[in-house]
Kinemage of the C-alpha trace (Angstrom):
@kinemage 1
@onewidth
@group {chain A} dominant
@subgroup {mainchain}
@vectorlist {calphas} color= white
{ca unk a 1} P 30.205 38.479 3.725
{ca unk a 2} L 32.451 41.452 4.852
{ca unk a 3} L 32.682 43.917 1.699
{ca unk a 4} L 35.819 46.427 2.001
{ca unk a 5} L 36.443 50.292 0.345
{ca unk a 6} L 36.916 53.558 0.488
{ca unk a 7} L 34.908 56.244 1.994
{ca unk a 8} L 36.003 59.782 3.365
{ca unk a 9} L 35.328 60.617 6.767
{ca unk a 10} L 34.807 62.833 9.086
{ca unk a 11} L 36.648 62.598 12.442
{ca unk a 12} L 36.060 66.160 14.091
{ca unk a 13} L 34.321 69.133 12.691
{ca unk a 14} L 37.079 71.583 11.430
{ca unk a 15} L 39.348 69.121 10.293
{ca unk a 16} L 39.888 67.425 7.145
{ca unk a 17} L 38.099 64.826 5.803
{ca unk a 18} L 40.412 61.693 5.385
{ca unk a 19} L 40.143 58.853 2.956
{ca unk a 20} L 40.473 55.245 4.534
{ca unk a 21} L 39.422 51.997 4.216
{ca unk a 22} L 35.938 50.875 5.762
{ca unk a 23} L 33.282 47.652 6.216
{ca unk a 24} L 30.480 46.444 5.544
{ca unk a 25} L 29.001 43.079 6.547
{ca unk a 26} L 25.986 40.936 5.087
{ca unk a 27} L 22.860 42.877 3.782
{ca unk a 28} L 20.003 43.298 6.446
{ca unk a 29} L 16.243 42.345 5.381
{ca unk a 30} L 15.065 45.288 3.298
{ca unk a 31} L 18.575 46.550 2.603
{ca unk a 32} L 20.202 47.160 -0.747
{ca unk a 33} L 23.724 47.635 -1.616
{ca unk a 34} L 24.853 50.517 -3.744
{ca unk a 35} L 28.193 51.101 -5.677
{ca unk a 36} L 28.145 54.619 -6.052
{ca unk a 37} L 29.049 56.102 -9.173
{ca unk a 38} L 28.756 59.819 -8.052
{ca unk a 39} L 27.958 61.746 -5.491
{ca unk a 40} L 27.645 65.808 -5.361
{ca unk a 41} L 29.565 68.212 -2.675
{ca unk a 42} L 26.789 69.714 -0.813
{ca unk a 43} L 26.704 72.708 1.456
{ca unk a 44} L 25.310 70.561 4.241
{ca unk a 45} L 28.303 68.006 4.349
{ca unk a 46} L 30.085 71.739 4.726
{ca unk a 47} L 27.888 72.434 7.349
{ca unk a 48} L 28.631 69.294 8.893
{ca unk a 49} L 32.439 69.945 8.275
{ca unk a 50} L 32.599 72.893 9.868
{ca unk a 51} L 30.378 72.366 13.231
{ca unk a 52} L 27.084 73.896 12.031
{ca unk a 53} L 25.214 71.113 11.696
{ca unk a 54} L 26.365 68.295 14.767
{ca unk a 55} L 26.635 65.127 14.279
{ca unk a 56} L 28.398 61.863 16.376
{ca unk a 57} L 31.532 61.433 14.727
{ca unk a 58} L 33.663 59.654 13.350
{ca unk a 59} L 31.388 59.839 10.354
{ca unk a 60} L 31.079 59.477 6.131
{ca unk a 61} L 29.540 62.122 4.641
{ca unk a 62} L 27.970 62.692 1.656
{ca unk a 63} L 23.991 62.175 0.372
{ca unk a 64} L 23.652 63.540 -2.843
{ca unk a 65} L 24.808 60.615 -4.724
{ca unk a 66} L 23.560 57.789 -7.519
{ca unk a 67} L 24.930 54.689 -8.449
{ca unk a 68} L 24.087 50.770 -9.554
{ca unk a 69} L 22.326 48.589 -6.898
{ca unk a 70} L 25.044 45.508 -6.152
{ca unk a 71} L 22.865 42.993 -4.518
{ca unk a 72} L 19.709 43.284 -2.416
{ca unk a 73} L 19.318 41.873 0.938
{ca unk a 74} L 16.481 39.466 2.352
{ca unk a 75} L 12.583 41.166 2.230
{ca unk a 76} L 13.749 44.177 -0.006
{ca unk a 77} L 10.273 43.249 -1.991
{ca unk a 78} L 7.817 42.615 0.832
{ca unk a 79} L 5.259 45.198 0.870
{ca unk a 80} L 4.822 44.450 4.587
{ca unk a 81} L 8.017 46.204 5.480
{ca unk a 82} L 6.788 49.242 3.239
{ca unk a 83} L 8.595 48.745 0.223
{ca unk a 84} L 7.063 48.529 -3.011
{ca unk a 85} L 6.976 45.310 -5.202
{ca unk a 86} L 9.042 46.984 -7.695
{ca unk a 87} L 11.314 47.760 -5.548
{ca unk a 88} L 15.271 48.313 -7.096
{ca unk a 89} L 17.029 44.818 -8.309
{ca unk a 90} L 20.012 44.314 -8.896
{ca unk a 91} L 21.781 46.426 -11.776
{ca unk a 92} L 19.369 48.982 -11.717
{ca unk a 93} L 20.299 52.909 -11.971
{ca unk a 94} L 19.138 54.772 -8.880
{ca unk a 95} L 19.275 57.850 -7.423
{ca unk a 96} L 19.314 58.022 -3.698
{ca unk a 97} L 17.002 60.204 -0.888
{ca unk a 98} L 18.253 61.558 2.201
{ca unk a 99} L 14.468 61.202 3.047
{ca unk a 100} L 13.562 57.842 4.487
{ca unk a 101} L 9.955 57.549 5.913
{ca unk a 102} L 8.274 55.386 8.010
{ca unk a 103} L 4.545 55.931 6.368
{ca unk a 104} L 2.908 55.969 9.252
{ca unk a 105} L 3.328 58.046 11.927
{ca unk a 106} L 2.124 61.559 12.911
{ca unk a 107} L 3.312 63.392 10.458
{ca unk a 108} L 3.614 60.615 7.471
{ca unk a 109} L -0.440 60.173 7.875
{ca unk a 110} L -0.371 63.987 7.516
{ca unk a 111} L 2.091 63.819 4.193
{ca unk a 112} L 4.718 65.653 5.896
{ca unk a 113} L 7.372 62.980 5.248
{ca unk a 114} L 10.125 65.292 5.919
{ca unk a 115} L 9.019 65.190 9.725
{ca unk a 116} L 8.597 61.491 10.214
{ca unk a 117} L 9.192 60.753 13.657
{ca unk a 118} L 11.325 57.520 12.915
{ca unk a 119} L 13.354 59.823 10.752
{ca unk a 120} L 13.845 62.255 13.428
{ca unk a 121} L 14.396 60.241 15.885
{ca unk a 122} L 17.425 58.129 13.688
{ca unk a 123} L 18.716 60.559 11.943
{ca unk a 124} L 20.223 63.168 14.363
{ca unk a 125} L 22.177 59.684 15.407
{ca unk a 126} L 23.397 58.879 11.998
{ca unk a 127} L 22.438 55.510 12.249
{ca unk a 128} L 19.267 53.827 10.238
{ca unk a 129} L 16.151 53.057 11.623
{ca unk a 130} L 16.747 49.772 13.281
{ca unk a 131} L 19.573 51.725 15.149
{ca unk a 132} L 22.656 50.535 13.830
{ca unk a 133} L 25.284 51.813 11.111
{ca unk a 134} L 25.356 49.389 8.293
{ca unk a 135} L 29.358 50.568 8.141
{ca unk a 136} L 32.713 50.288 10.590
{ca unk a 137} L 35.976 51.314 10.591
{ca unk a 138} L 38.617 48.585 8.986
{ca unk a 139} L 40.359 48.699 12.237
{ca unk a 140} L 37.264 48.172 14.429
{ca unk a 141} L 35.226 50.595 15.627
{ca unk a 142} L 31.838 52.783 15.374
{ca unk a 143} L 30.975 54.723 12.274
{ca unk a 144} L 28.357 57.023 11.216
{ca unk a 145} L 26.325 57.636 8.158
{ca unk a 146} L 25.076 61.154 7.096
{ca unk a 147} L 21.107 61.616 6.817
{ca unk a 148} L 21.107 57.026 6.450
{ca unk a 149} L 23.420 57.294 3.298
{ca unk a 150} L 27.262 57.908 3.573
{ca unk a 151} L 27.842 58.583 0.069
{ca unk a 152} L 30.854 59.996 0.005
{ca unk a 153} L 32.193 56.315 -0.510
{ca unk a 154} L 32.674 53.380 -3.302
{ca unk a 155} L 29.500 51.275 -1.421
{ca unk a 156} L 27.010 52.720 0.544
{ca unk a 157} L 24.180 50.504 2.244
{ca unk a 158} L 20.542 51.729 2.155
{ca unk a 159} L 16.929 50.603 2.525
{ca unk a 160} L 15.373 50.215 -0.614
{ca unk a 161} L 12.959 53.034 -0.163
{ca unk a 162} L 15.907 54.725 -0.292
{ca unk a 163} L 17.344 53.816 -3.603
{ca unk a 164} L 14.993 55.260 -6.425
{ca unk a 165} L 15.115 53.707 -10.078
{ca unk a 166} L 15.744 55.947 -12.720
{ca unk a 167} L 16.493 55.350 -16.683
{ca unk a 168} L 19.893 53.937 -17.358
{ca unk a 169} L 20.342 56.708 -19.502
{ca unk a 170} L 20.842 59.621 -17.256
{ca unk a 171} L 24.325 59.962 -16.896
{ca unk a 172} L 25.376 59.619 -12.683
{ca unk a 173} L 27.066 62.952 -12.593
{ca unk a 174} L 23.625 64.468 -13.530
{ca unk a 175} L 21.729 62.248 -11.730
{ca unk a 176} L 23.285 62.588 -8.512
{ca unk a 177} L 22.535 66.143 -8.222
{ca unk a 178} L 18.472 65.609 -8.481
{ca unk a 179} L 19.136 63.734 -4.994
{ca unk a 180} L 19.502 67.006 -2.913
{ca unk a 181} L 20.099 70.489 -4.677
{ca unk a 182} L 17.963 69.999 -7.869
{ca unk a 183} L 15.007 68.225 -5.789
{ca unk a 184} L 15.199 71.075 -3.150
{ca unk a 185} L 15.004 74.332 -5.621
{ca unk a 186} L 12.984 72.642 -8.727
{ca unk a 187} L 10.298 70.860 -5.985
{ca unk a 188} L 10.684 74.099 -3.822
{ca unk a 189} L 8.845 75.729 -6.539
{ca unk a 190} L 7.196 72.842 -8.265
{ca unk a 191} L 5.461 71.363 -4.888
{ca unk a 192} L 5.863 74.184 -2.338
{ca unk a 193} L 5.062 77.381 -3.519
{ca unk a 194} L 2.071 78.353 -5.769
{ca unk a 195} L 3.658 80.120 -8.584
{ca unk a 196} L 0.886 81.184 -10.489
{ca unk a 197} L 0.867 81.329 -14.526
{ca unk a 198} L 2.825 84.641 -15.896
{ca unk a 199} L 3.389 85.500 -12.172
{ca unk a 200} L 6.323 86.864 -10.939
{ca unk a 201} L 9.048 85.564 -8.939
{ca unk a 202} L 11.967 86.314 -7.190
{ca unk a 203} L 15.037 83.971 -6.617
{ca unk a 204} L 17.606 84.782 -4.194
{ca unk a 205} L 21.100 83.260 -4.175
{ca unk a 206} L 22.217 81.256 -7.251
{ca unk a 207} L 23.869 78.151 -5.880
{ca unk a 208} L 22.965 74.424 -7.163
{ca unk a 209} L 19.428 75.057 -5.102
{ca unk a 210} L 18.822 79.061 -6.251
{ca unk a 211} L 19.540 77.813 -10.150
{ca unk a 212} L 17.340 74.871 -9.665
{ca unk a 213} L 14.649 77.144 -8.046
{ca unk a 214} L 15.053 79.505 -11.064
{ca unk a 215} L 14.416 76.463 -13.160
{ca unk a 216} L 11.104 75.463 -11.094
{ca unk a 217} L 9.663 79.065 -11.739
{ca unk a 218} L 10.526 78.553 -15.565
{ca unk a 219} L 9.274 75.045 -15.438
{ca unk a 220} L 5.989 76.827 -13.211
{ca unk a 221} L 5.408 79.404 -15.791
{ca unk a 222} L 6.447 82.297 -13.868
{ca unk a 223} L 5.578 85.041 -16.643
{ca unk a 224} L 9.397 87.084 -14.770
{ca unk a 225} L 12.161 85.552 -12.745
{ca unk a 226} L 14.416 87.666 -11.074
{ca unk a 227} L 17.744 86.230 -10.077
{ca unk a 228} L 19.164 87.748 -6.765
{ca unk a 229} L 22.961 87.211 -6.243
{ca unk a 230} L 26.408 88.777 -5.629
{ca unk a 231} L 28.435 86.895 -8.044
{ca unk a 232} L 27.708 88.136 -11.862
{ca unk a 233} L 29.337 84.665 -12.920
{ca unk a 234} L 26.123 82.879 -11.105
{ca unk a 235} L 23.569 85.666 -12.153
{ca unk a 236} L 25.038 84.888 -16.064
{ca unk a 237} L 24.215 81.691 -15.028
{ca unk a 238} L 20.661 81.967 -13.965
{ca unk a 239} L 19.766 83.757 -17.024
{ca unk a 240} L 20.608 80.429 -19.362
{ca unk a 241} L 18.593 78.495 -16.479
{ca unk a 242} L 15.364 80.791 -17.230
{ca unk a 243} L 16.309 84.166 -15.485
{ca unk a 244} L 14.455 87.590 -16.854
{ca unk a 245} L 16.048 90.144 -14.896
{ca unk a 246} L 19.316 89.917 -12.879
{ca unk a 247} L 20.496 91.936 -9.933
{ca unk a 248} L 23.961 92.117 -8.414
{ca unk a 249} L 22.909 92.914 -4.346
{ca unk a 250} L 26.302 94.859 -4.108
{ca unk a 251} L 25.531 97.124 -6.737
{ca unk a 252} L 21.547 97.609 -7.047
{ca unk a 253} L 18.901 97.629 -4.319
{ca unk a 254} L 17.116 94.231 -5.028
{ca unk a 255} L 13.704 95.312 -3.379
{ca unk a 256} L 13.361 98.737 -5.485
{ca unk a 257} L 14.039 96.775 -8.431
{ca unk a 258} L 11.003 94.038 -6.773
{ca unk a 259} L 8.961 96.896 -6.849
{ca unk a 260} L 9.489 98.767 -9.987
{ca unk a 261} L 8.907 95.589 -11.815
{ca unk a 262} L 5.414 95.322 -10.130
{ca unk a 263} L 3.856 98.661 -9.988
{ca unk a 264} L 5.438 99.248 -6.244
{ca unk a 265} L 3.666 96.018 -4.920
{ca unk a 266} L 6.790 93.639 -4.786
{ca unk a 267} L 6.757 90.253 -6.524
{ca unk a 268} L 4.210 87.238 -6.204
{ca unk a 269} L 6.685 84.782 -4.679
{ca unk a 270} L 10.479 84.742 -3.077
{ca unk a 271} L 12.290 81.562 -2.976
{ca unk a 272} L 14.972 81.998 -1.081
{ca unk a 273} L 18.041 79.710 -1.560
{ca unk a 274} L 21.018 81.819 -0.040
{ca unk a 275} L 20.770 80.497 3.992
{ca unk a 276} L 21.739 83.827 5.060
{ca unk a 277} L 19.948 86.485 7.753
{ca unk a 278} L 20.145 89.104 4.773
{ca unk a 279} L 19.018 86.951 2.090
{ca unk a 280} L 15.646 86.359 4.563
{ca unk a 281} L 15.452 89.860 5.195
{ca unk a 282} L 15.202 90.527 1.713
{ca unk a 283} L 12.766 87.789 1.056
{ca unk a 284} L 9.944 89.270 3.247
{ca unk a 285} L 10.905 92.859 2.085
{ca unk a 286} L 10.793 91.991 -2.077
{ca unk a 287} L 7.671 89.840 -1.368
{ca unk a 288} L 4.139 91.915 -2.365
{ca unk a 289} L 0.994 91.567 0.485
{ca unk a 290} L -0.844 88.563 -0.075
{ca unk a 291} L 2.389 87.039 -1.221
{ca unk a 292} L 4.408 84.157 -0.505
{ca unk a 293} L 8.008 83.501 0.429
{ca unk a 294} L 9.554 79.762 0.765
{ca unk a 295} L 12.823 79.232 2.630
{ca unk a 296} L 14.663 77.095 0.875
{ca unk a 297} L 18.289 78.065 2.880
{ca unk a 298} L 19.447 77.556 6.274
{ca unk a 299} L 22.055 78.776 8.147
{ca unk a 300} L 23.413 77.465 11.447
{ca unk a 301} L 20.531 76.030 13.684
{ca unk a 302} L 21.571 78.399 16.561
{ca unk a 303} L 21.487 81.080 15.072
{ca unk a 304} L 19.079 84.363 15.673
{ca unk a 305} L 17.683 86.002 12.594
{ca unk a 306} L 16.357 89.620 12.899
{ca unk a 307} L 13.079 91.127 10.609
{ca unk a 308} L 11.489 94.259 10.741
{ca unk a 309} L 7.856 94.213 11.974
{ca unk a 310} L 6.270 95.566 9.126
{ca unk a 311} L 8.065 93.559 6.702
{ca unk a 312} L 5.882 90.614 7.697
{ca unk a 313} L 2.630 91.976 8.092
{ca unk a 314} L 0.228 92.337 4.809
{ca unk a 315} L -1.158 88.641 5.055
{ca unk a 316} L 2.139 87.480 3.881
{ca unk a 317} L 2.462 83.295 3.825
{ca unk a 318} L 6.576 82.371 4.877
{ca unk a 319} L 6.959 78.368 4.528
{ca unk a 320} L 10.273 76.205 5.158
{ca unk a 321} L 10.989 73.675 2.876
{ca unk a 322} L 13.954 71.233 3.624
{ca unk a 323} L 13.142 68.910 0.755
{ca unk a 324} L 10.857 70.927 -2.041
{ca unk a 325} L 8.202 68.929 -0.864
{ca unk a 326} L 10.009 65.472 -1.942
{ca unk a 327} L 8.553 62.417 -2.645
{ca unk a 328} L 11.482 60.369 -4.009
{ca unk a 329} L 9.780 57.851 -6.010
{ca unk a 330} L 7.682 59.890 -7.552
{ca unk a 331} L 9.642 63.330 -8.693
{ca unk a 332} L 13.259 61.434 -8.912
{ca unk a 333} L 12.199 60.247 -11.967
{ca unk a 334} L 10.042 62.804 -13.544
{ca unk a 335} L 13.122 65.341 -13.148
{ca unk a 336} L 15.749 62.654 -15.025
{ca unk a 337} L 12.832 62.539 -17.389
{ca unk a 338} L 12.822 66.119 -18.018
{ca unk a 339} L 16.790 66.091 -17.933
{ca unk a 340} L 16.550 63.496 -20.402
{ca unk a 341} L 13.673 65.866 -22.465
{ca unk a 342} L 16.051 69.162 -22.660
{ca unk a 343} L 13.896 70.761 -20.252
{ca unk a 344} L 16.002 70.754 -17.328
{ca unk a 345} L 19.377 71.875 -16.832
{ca unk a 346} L 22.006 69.580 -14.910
{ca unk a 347} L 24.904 69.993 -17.279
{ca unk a 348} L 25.559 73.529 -16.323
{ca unk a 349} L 24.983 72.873 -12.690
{ca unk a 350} L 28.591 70.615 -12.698
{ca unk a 351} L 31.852 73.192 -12.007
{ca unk a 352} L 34.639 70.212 -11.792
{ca unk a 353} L 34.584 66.663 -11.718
{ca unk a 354} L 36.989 65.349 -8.910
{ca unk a 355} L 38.154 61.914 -7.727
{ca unk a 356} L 37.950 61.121 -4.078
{ca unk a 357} L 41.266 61.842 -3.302
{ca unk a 358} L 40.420 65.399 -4.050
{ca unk a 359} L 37.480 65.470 -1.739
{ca unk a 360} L 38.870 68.352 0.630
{ca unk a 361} L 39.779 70.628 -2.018
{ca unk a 362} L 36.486 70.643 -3.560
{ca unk a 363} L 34.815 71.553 -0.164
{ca unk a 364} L 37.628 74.772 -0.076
{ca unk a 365} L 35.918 75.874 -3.753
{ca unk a 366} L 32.394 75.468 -2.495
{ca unk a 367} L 33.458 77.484 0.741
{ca unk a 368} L 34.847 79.998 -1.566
{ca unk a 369} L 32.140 80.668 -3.653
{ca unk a 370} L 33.584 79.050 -6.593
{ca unk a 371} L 31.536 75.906 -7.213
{ca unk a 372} L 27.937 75.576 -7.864
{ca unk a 373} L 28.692 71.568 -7.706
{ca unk a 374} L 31.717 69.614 -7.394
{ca unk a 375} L 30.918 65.960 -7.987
{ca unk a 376} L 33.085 63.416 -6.750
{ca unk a 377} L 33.309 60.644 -10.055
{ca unk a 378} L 34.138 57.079 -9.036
């Protein structure tokens, strides 16, 4: 069976996305087939968008995204194929990971998911692991898949690992966003850092990630959160997410005030979430000895970021996290859970709701500065 809809893609980086028709064909063992319901604008599709981050082309973007599973294909439930028994059925509510791991390679017998070597070898191709793009062009013609998903689309084909069950009462403009930014900066400080009880901790840049980090530290029981941004509309922001102090970079020196909150030492932990050379300068300059910073930004792959020697000595511990230590199945649901409990914040975390058609001019606000999320609403 040949299913047809629409998906934006990606024909050349620093050109507009355009919205066209595309394929899929019959459901591969272990596949599952998704109608998406929403899907969040990320700063990695922009990445992707505008040559950062390179990918074969042409491609469909978009994995931050939840929907309804449509059908599933042959073996979706054999354990053999590393699936779990309760595996997603048909009209269940799922949210879907970028993360897809084979379980037992190098790094997945070391429970470093994030660097499965199936993963890595797949997904720099945008195809899944077998090889192959589950989507074409109408016309004829290869097509890629951002990190296995595509999601920027009405269908989107996945493995079932993939496509995490989650109660039918989240709404899927809320849950979309636990798929990337809200996993990254909640698990960032939830399963990657060690925020200790009444510690403090400092957040830098207060996009979807930086407010969701602020929200781990809260969540953590960081005892003071500073919020680091240069946008007082985020900062206000931050506060109603759990923020204690808030500093404006342009205006105040964010390391004095580090300091003069911690009797000169500089704070317990930095997450930082603004993927900038000065925002990781600042981290390992805020960050007391014996501290710990997690890098929860990026910016583009070649580029060459500069630190001053002594900013990095005093036993200080500086970890990269991609994923805030992610495993799908288990945290997807525990943070719609504590969505669904009024203990974490998603509502706030939405700036505009936007069809499809619209796709473009949501990435120009996030480029701006003047969206934490846009979420595309099918």
């Amino acid at each position: 069976m040949t299913l047809s809809f629409r998906a934006a893609v990606l024909h050349a980086p620093k050109t507009p996305l355009t919205v066209e028709t595309i394929v899929t064909g019959a459901l591969k063992p272990g596949d599952v087939l998704v109608r998406i319901k929403a899907a969040g604008l990320c700063h990695t599709d922009l990445e992707v968008i505008e040559g950062g981050l390179r990918y074969p082309m042409p491609i469909v973007l978009g994995h931050e995204a939840a929907g309804i599973v449509e059908e599933v294909g042959p073996g979706t439930k054999d354990e053999a194929r590393g699936v779990a028994p309760n595996g997603p059925k048909t009209g269940d509510h799922v949210i879907l990971s970028w993360n897809p791991h084979c379980g037992h390679c190098f790094y997945c017998d070391r429970d470093l998911p994030i660097l499965c070597e199936t993963y890595l070898a797949h997904g720099p191709k945008a195809v899944a692991f077998d090889g192959e793009s589950r989507v074409s062009r109408a016309e004829g013609g290869d097509l890629r898949q951002l990190m296995f998903l595509g999601a920027f689309a009405e269908y989107c084909v996945v493995p079932a690992s993939q496509a995490i069950v989650v109660p039918r009462e989240l709404p899927f403009d809320r849950a979309c966003l636990i798929g990337c930014g809200v996993m990254t900066g909640v698990g960032g400080a939830l399963n990657v850092a060690s925020i200790d009880y009444g510690g403090v901790a400092m957040v830098i840049g207060c996009g979807a990630v930086g407010l969701s980090a602020v929200q781990g530290a809260r969540l953590a029981g960081a005892g003071e959160i500073i919020a680091v941004d240069l946008d007082d509309a985020k900062l206000a922001l931050a506060a109603k997410m759990g923020a204690t102090t808030l500093v404006n970079a342009r205006r105040e020196d964010a390391v004095a005030v580090a300091r003069a909150k911690t009797a000169g030492r500089g704070v317990d932990t930095v997450l930082e979430a603004a993927g900038s050379p000065a925002g990781f300068g600042l981290s390992v300059e805020a960050v007391r000895p014996g501290g710990e910073v997690v890098w929860l930004g990026k910016t583009d792959v070649t580029a060459e970021v500069a630190f001053r020697w002594g900013a990095l000595m005093g036993e200080k511990r500086i970890r990269r996290s991609s994923y805030g230590g992610a495993r799908p199945a288990r945290d997807f649901p525990l943070l719609a859970r504590a969505y669904l409990d009024g203990k974490l914040f998603l509502d706030e975390l939405i700036t505009r709701r936007i069809a499809l058609d619209e796709i473009n001019a949501g990435f120009a606000a996030l480029k701006a500065g003047e969206a934490i999320r846009s979420v595309v609403v099918f």
